[in-house]
N, C-alpha and C positions, 0 to 999 in steps of 0.2 A: 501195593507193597505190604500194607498191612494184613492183609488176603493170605496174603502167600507164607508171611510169618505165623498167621494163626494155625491154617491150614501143615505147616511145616513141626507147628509146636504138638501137634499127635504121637507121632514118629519118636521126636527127640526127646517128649517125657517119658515113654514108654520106656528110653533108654534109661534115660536120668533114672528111673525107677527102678531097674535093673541093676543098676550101679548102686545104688541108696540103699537095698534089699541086701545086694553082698556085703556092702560097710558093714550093716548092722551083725548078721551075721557072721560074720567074722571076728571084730573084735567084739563079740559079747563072749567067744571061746577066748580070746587073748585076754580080757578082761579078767574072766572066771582065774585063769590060769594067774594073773599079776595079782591080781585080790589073795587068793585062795595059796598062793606058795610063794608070793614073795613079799606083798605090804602093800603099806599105803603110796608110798612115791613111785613104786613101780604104777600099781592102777592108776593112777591120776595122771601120768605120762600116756598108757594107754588110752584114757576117755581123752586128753591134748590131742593122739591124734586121729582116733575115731572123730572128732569134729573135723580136723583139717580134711580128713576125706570126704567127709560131707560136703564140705567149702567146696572142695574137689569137683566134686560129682555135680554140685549145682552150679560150676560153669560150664557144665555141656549145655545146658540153656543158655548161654550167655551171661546167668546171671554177676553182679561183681557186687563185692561191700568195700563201701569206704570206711575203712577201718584201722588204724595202724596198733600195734601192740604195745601194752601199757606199760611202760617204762619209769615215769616219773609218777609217786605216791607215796603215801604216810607209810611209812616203815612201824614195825612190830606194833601194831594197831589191826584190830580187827576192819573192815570197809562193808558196809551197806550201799550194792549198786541196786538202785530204783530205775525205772523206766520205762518208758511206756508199750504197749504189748502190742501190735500188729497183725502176727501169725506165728506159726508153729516154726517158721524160720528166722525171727530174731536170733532164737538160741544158739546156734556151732559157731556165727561170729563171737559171740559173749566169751563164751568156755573158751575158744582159739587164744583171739586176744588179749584176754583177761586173764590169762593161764596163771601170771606170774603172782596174783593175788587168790589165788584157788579160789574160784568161785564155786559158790553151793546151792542150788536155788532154791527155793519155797513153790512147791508145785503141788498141785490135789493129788491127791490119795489112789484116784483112779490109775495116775499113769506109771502107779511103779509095778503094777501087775503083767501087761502082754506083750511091753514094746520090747523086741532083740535089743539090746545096749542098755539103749534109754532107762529101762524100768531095771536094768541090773544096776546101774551108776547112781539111780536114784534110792536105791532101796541100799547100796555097802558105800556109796562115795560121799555121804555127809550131807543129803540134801534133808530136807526134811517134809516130807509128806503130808499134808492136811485133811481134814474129812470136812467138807465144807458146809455140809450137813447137820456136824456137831460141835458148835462153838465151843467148848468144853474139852474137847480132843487137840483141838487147833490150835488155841493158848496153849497148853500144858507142852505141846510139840515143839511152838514157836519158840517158849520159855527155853525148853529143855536145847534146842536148837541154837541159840541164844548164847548160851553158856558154852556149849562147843567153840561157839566162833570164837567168844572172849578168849578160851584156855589156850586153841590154838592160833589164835591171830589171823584167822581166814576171814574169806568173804561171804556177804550171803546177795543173793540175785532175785529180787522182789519185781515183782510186777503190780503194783500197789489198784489198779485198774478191777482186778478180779480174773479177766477173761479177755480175752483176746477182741478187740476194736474192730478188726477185720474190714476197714478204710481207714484216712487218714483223720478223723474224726476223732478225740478220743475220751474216754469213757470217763466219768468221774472218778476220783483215787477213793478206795476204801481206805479207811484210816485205821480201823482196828489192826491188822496184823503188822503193817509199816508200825506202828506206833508202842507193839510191845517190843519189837525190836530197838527202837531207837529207846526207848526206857531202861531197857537191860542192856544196853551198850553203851555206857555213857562217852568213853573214852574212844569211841570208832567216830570214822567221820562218815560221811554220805559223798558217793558219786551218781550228780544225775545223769540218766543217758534218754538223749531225745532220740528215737530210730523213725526213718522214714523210709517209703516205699515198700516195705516188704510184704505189707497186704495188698499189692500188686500182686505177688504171688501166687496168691488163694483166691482173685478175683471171679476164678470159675471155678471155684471148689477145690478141691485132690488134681482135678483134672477136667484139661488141658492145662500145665504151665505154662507160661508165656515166655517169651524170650528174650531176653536182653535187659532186664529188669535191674536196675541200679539203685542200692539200699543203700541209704547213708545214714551214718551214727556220729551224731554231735555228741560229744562228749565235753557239759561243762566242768565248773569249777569247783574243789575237795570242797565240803565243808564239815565243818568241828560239830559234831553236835554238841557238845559243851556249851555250845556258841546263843543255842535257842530255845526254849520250848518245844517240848514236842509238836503241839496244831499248830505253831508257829513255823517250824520247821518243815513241817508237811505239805502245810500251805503256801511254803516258799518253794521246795521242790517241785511241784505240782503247775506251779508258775511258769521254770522254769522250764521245765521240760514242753510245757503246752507252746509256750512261746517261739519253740524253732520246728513244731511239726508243719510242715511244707502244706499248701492248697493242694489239690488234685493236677 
């Protein structure tokens, strides 16, 4: 049976990639067009559902996320979600579910250049870009980054990791960039999120995708950073989220 599903999963990514190639292309013209003539609430509604077709599109593999949309949170407070990084597909669950606290990620520098969508949301939609190369860039980013979430009470989407784990293993947290954020946010809380299985995904690369792949996201409980010390707090997080990443 598993033969047959590998052997089947050729065909159907081929599709699924087909389908993921039109998403992007598509709403990076609807994007342009919501950015460029109407604002910000229109784009941010466009990238809500350029993720959900993503979601879309990656259940022609079978894949599913347990996930449900975030309903109950600190109001007009900026939120810091941490968590740990898997693969290239943690992300559209994030942005989908999380819509309601606009999330903004902290992502390198590389990816706001060639990808259809991805690199136009990342360069007009409030994310903020880093050179990983130049610590001096990457503060000044984060700082300035920082100050955004504060004025507008958004979120920001850290992967405190660095780089994507790509098993269920996961990496030590770098503490620099988590930690200027929580310094320049005093009054934001942190949401940690533990995600499992999605580096099931990428287990053979780009390709073949596998099928039926079930990603699940614990989502613990708010906390104040008012509440802690920053390596205190980090060190808690880090805890936390290590604590419900699933064996193999």
């Amino acid at each position: 049976m598993k033969q047959i599903a590998h052997i089947l999963s050729y065909p159907i990514t081929v599709i699924f990639y087909l389908l993921f190639g039109l998403v992007l292309v598509v709403f990076h013209a609807i994007q342009w067009v919501c950015n460029t003539l109407i604002g910000y609430k229109a784009h941010k509604k466009s990238v809500d559902f350029l993720n959900f077709f993503i979601l879309a599109s990656l259940r022609v593999l079978g894949t599913s996320f347990q996930l449900k949309t975030l309903k109950n949170y600190p109001k007009d407070v900026p939120i810091i979600v941490v968590s740990n990084h898997q693969s290239l597909w943690d992300i559209p669950p994030l942005v989908w579910h999380l819509r309601n606290i606009h999330p903004k990620f902290v992502s390198k520098i590389e990816l706001g250049k060639w990808i259809p969508s991805v690199s136009y949301n990342l360069r007009h939609g409030g994310a903020v870009l880093i050179d990983r190369k130049n610590p001096r860039q990457a503060i000044t980013a984060l700082i300035n980054f920082a100050d955004y979430l504060n004025l507008h009470n958004r979120s920001a989407v850290i992967f405190p990791e660095g780089t994507r784990s790509k098993t269920n293993v996961a990496k030590k947290f770098q503490h620099k960039g988590l930690s200027v954020l929580i310094k320049k946010m005093p009054e934001a809380y942190v949401l940690p999120i533990t995600i499992n299985n999605s580096w099931k995904l990428q287990k053979h690369g780009m390709f073949p995708m596998p099928l039926g792949v079930r990603v699940r996201y614990k989502l613990h409980p708010f906390i104040k950073i008012s509440d802690f010390d920053a390596e205190t707090l980090i060190d808690t997080i880090e805890s936390q989220i290590n604590s419900e990443i699933l064996p193999k």
